[in-house]
N, C-alpha and C positions, 0 to 999 in steps of 0.2 A: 503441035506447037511446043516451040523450046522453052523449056523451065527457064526462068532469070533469076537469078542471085546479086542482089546488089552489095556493092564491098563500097566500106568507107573508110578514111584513112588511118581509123581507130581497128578495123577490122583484126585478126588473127589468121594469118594465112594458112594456119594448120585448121582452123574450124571452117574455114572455106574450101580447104583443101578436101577435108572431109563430105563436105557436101554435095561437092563436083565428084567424088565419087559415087556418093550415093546415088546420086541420080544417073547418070552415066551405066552402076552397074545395074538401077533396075529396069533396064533393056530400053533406056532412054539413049538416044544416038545422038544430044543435043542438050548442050544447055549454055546458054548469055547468061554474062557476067556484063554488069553496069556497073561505071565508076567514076567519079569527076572527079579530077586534079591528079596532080604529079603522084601527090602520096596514096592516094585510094589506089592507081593504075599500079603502083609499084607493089601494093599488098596483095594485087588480084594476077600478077605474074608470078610472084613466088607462091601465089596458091595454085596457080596450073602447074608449076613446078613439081608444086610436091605432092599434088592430086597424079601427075603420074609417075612418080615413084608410087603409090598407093595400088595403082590399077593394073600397071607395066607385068608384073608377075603372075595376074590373071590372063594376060593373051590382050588387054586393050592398050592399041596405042592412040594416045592426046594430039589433035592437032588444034591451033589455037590460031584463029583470022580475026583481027584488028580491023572496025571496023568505027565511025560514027553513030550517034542514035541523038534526039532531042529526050528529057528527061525533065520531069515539073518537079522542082523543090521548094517548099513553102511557097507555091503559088506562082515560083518565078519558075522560066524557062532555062534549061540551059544544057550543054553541048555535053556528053559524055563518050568516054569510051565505052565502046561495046565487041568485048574478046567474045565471038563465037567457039566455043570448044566442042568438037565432035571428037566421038571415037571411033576406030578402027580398028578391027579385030580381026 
């Protein structure tokens, strides 16, 4: 099962950047990133961004698949993005 990292529009794309590598390098082949709205999705592509400049020089390359998911926030329901990132080596 793939790790999930939820990013929110306050997030830090370099500390999520980081974490997509971490998991990624510890022979994880998989990890979803959750996000809702314009700002969250836009923190959580410059952190696939710059999670593979991070990983690029070890042999792994990022592919990132755009996908739907349902997500419960304070009880309510609601539609997020969900970037699948696998690596390939």
């Amino acid at each position: 099962m793939a790790e999930v990292l939820k990013v929110a529009s306050k997030s830090d794309p370099k500390k999520v950047a980081g974490a997509i590598a971490a998991v990624i390098e510890k022979d994880k082949e998989e990890v979803e990133i959750h996000a809702v709205g314009a700002a969250a999705v836009n923190q959580a592509i410059k952190a696939v961004a710059i999670a593979r400049g991070y990983v690029a020089p070890k042999g792994f390359n990022l592919i990132a698949v755009p996908a739907f998911t349902k997500v419960e926030i304070n009880g309510e329901e609601k539609t997020a993005i969900k970037l699948i990132v696998r690596s390939q080596k």
